[in-house]
KOLLUM-267036 format. One record per residue (C-alpha): residue in three letters; residue number from 1; z, x, y. Coordinates in Angstrom, 1 decimal, padded with zeros to 4 digits. Layout:
N
<node><residu>ALA</residu><num>NUM</num><Z>Z</Z><X>X</X><Y>Y</Y></node>
...
***
This chain:
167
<node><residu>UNK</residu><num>1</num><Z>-022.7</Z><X>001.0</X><Y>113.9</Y></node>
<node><residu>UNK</residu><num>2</num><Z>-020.4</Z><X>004.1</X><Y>115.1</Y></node>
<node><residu>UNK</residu><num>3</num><Z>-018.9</Z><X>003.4</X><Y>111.5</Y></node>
<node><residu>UNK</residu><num>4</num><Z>-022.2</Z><X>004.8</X><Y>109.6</Y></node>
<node><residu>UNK</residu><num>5</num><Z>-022.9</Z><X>007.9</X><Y>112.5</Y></node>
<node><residu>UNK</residu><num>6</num><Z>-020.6</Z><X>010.8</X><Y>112.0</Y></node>
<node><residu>UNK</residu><num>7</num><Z>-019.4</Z><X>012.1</X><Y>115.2</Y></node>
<node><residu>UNK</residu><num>8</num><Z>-021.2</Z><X>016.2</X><Y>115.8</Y></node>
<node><residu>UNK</residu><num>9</num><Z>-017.7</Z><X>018.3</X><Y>115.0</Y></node>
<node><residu>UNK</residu><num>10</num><Z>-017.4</Z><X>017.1</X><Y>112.2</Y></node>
<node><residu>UNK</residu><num>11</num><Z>-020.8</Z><X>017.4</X><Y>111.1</Y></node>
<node><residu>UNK</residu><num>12</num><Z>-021.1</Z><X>021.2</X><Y>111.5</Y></node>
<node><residu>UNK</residu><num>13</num><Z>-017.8</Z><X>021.6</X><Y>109.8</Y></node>
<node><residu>UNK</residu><num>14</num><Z>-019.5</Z><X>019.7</X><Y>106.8</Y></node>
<node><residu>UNK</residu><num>15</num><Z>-022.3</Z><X>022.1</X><Y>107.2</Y></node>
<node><residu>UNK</residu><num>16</num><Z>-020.4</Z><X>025.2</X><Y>107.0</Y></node>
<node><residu>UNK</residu><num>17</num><Z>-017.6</Z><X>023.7</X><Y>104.2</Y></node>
<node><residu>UNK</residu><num>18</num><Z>-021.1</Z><X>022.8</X><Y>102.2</Y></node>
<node><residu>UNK</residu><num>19</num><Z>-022.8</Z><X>026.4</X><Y>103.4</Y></node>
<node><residu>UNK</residu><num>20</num><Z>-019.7</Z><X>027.8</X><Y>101.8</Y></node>
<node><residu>UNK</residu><num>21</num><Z>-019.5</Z><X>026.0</X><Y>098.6</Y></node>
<node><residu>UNK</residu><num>22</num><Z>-023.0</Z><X>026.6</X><Y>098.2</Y></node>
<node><residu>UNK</residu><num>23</num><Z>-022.8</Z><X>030.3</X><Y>098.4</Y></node>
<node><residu>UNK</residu><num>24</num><Z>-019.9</Z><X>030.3</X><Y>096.4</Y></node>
<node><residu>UNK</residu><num>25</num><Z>-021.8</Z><X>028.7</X><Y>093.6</Y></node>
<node><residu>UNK</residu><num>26</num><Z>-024.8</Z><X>030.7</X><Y>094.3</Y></node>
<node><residu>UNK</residu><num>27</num><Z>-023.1</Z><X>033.7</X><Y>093.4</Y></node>
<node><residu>UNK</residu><num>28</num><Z>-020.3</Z><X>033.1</X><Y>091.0</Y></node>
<node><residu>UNK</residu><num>29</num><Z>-021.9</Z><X>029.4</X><Y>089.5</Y></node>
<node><residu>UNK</residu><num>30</num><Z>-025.4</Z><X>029.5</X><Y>089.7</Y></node>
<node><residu>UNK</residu><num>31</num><Z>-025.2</Z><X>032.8</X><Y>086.9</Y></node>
<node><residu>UNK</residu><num>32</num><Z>-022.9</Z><X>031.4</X><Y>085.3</Y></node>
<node><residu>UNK</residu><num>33</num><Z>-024.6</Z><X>028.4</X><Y>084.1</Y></node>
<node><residu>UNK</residu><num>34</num><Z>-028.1</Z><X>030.6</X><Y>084.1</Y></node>
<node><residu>UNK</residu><num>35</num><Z>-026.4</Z><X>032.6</X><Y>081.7</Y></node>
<node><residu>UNK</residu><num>36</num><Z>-025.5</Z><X>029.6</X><Y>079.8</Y></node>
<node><residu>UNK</residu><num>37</num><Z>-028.9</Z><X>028.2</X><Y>079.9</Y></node>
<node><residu>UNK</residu><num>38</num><Z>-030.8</Z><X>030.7</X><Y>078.6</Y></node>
<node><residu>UNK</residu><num>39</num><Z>-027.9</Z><X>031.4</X><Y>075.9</Y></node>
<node><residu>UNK</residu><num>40</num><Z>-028.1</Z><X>028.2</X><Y>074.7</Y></node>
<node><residu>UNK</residu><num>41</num><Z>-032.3</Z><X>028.3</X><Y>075.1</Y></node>
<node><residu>UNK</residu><num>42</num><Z>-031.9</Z><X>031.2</X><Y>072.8</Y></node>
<node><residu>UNK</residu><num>43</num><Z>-029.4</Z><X>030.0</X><Y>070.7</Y></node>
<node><residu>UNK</residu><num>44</num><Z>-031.7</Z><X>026.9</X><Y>069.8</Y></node>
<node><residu>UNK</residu><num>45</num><Z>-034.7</Z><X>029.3</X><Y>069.4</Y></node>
<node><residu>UNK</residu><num>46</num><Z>-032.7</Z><X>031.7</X><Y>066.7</Y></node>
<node><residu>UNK</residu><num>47</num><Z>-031.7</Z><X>028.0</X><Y>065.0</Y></node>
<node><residu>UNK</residu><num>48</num><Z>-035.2</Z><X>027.0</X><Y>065.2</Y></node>
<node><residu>UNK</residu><num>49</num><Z>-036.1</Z><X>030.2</X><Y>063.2</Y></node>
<node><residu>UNK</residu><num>50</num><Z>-033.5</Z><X>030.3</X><Y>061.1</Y></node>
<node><residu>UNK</residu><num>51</num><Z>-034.2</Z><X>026.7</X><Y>060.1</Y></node>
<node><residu>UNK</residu><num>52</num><Z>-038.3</Z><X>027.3</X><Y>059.6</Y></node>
<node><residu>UNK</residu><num>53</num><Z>-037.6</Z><X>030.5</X><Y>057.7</Y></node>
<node><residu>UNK</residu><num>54</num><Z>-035.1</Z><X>028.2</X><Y>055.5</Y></node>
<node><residu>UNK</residu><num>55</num><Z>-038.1</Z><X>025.4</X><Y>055.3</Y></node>
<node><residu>UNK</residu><num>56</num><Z>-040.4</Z><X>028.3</X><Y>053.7</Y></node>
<node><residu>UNK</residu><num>57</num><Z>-037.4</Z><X>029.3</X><Y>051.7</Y></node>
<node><residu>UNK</residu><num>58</num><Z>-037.3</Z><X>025.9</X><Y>050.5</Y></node>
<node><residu>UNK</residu><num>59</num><Z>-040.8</Z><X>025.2</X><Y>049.9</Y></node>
<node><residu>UNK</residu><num>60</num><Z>-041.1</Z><X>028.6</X><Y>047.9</Y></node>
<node><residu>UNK</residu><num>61</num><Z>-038.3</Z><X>027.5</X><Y>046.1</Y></node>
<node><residu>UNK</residu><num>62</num><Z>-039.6</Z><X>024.1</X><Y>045.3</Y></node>
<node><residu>UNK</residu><num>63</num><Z>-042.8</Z><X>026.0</X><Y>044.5</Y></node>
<node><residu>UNK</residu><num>64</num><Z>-040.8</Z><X>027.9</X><Y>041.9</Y></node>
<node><residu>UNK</residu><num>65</num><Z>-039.1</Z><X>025.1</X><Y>040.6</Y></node>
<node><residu>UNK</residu><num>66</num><Z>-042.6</Z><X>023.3</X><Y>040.2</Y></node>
<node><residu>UNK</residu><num>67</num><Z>-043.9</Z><X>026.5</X><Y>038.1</Y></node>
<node><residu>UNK</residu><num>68</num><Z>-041.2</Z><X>027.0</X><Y>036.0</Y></node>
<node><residu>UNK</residu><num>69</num><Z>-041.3</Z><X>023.0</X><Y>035.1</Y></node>
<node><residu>UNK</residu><num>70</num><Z>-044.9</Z><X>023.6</X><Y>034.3</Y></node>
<node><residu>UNK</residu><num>71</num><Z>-043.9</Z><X>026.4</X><Y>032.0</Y></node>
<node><residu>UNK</residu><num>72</num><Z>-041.3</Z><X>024.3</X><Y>030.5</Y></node>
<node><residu>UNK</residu><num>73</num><Z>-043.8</Z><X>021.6</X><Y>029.4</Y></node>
<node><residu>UNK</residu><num>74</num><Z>-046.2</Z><X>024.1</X><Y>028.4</Y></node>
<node><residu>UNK</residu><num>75</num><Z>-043.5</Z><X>025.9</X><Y>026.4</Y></node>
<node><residu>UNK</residu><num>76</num><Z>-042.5</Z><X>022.6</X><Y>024.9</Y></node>
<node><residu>UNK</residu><num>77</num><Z>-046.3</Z><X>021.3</X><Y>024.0</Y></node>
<node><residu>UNK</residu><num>78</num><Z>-046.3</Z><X>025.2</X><Y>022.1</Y></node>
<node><residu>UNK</residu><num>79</num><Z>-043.1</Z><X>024.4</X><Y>020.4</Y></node>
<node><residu>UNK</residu><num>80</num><Z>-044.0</Z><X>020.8</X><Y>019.4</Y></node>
<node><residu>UNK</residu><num>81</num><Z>-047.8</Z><X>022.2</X><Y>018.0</Y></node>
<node><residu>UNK</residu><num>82</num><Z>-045.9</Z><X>024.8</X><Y>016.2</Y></node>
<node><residu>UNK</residu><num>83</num><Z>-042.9</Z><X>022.6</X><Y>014.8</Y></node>
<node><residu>UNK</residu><num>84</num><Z>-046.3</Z><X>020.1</X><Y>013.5</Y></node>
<node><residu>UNK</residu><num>85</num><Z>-048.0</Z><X>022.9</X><Y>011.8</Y></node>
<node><residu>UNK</residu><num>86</num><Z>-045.1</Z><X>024.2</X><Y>010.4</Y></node>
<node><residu>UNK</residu><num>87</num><Z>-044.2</Z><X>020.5</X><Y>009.3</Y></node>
<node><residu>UNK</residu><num>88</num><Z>-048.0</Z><X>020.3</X><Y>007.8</Y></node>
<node><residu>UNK</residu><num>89</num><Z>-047.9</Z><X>023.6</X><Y>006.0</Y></node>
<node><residu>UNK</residu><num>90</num><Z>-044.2</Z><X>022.9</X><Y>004.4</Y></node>
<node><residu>UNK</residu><num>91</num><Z>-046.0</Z><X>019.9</X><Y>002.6</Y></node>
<node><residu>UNK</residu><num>92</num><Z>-048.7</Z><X>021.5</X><Y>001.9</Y></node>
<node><residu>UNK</residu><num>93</num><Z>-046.5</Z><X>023.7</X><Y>-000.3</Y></node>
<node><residu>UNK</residu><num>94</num><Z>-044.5</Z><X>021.2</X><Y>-001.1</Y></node>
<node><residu>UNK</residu><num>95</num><Z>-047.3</Z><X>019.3</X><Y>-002.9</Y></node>
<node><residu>UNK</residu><num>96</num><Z>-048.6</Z><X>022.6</X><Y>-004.4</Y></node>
<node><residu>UNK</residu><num>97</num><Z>-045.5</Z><X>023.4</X><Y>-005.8</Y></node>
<node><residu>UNK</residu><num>98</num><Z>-044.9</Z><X>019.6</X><Y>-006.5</Y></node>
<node><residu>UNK</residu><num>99</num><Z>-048.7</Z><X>019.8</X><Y>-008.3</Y></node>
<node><residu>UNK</residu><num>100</num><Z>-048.0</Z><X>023.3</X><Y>-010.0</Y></node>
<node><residu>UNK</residu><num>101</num><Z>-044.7</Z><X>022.0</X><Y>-011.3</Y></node>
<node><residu>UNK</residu><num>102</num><Z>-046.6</Z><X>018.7</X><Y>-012.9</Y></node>
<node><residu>UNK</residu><num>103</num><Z>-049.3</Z><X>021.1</X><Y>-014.7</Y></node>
<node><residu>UNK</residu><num>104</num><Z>-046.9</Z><X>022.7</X><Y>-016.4</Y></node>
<node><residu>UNK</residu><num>105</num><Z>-044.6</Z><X>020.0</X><Y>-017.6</Y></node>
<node><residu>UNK</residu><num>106</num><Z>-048.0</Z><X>017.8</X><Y>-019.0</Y></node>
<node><residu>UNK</residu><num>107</num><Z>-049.1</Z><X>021.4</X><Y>-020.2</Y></node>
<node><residu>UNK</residu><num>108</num><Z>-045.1</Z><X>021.6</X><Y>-022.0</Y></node>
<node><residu>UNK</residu><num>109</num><Z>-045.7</Z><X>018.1</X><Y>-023.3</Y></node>
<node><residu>UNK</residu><num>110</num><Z>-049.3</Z><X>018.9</X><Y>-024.9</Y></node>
<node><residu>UNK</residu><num>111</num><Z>-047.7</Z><X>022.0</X><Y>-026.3</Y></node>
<node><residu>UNK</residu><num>112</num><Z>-044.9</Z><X>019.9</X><Y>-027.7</Y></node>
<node><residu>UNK</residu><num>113</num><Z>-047.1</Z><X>017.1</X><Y>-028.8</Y></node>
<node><residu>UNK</residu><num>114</num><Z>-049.6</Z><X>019.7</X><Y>-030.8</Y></node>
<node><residu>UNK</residu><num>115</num><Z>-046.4</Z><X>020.7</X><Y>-032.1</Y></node>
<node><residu>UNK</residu><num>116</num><Z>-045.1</Z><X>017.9</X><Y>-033.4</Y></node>
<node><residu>UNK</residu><num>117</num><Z>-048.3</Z><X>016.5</X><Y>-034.5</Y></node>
<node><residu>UNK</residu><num>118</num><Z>-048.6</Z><X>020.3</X><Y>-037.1</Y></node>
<node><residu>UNK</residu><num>119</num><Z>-044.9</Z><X>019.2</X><Y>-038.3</Y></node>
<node><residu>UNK</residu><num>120</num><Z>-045.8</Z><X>015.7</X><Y>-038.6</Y></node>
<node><residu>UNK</residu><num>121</num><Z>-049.3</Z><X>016.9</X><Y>-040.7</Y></node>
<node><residu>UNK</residu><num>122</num><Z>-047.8</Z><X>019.5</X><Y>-042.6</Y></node>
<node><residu>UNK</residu><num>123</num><Z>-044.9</Z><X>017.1</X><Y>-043.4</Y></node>
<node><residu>UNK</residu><num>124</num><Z>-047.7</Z><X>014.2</X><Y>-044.8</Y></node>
<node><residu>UNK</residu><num>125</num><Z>-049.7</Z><X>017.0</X><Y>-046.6</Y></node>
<node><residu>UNK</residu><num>126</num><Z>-046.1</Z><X>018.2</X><Y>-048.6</Y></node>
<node><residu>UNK</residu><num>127</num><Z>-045.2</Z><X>014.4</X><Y>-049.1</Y></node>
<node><residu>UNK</residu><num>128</num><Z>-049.1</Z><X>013.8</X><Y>-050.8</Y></node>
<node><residu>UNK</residu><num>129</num><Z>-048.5</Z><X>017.1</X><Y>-052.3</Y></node>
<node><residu>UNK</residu><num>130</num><Z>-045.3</Z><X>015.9</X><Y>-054.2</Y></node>
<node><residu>UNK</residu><num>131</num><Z>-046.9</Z><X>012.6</X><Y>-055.0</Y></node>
<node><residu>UNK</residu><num>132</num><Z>-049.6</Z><X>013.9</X><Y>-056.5</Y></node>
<node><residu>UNK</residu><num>133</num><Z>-047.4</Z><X>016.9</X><Y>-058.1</Y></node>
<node><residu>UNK</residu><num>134</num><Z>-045.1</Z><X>013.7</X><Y>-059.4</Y></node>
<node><residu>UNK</residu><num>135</num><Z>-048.2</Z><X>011.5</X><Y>-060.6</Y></node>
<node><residu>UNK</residu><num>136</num><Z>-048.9</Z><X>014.7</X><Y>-062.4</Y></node>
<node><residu>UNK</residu><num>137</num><Z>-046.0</Z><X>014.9</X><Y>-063.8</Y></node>
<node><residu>UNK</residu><num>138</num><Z>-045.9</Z><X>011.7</X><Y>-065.0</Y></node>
<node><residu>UNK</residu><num>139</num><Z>-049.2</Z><X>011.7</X><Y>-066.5</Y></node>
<node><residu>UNK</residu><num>140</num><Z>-048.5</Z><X>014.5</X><Y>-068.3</Y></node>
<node><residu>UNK</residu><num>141</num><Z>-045.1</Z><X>013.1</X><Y>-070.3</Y></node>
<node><residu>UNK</residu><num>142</num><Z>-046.9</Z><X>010.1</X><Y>-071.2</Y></node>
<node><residu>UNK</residu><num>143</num><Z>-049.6</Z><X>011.6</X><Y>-073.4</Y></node>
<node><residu>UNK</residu><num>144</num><Z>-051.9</Z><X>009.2</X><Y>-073.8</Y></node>
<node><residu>UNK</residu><num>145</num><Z>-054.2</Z><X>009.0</X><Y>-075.9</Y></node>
<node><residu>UNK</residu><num>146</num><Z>-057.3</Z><X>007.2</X><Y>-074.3</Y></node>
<node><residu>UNK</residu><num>147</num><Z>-058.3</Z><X>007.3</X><Y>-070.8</Y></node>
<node><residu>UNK</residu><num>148</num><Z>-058.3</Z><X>003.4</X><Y>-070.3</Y></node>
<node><residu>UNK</residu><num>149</num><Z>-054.6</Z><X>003.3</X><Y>-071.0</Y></node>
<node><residu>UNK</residu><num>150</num><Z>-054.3</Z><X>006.7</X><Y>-068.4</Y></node>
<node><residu>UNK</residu><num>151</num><Z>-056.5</Z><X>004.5</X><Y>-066.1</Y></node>
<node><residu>UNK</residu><num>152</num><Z>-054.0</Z><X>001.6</X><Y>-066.2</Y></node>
<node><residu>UNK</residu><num>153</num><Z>-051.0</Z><X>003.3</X><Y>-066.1</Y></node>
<node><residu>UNK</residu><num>154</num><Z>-052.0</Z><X>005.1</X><Y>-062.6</Y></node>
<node><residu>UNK</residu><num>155</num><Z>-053.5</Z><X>001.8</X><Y>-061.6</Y></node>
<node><residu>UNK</residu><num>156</num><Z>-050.3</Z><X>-000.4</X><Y>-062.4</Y></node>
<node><residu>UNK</residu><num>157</num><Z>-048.0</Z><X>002.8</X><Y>-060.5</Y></node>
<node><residu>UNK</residu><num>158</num><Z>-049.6</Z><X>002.4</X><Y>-057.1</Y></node>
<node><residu>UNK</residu><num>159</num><Z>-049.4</Z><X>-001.4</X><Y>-057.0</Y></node>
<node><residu>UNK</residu><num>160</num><Z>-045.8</Z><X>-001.3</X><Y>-057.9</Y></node>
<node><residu>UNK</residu><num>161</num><Z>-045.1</Z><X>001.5</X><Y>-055.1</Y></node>
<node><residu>UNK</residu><num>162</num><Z>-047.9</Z><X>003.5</X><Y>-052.9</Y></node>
<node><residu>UNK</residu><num>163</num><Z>-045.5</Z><X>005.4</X><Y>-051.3</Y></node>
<node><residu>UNK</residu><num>164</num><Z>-043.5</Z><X>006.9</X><Y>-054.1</Y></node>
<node><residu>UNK</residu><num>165</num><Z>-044.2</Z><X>006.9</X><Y>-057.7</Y></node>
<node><residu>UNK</residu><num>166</num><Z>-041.0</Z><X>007.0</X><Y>-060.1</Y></node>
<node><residu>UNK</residu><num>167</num><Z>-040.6</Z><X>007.6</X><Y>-063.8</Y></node>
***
């Protein structure tokens, strides 16, 4: 067992060699990595606000994205009513103008129609008015001397032609 007992010399130099190392790194290493520590401690701290001030960042943002979609749609729904009430009132005036249009071509064709129907009346009243100027005339250059032979005479000119009577 003399394998697993040191022997007492060289035990105490282990003790001072450790003694030595130890204050070595209790002056120079133990700040050292300290230092570290508590950079790196408030390293993480500073990312840790950074990334909670960029989480707020980004919920206000999404906030802000959420409100200016909502004004979008709202926007949109305005636009869309306005584009249907515009749509409604241009055939509205459409038809009105459609309607007034109508009015005044039926009112152009009763105009027209009164018209011709004076032309077409005075025309029939000149044609019975030279028929019976002609009949007339006719009678007259026959001299006859009874009015039973005057009778027949006008009698036997309309059945031979009612429209027009000819010498």
């Amino acid at each position: 067992m003399d394998l697993f007992l040191p022997e007492s010399g060289l035990v105490i130099w282990m003790l001072i060699a450790f003694l030595i190392v130890f204050f070595i790194l209790a002056k120079v290493g133990w700040p050292m990595i300290m230092g570290a520590v508590e950079q790196r401690n408030a390293q993480i701290s500073d990312s840790l606000l950074a990334a909670e001030e960029a989480n707020n960042a980004l919920a206000g943002i999404e906030q802000k994205r959420q409100e200016t979609m909502a004004a979008a749609q709202a926007e949109q729904i305005k636009m869309m009513k306005e584009s249907q009430e515009l749509k409604t009132q241009l055939i509205e005036e459409a038809k009105a103008q459609a309607r007034q249009e109508a009015e005044k071509i039926v009112a152009d064709a009763r105009l027209k129609i009164e018209k011709e129907q004076a032309e077409a009346m005075a025309e029939i009243k000149n044609e019975v008015i030279a028929l019976s100027i002609e009949m007339a005339e006719k009678l007259l250059r026959r001299e006859l001397d009874d009015k039973q032979s005057q009778a027949d005479y006008i009698e036997q000119l309309l059945k031979n032609n009612p429209t027009r009577i000819e010498a």
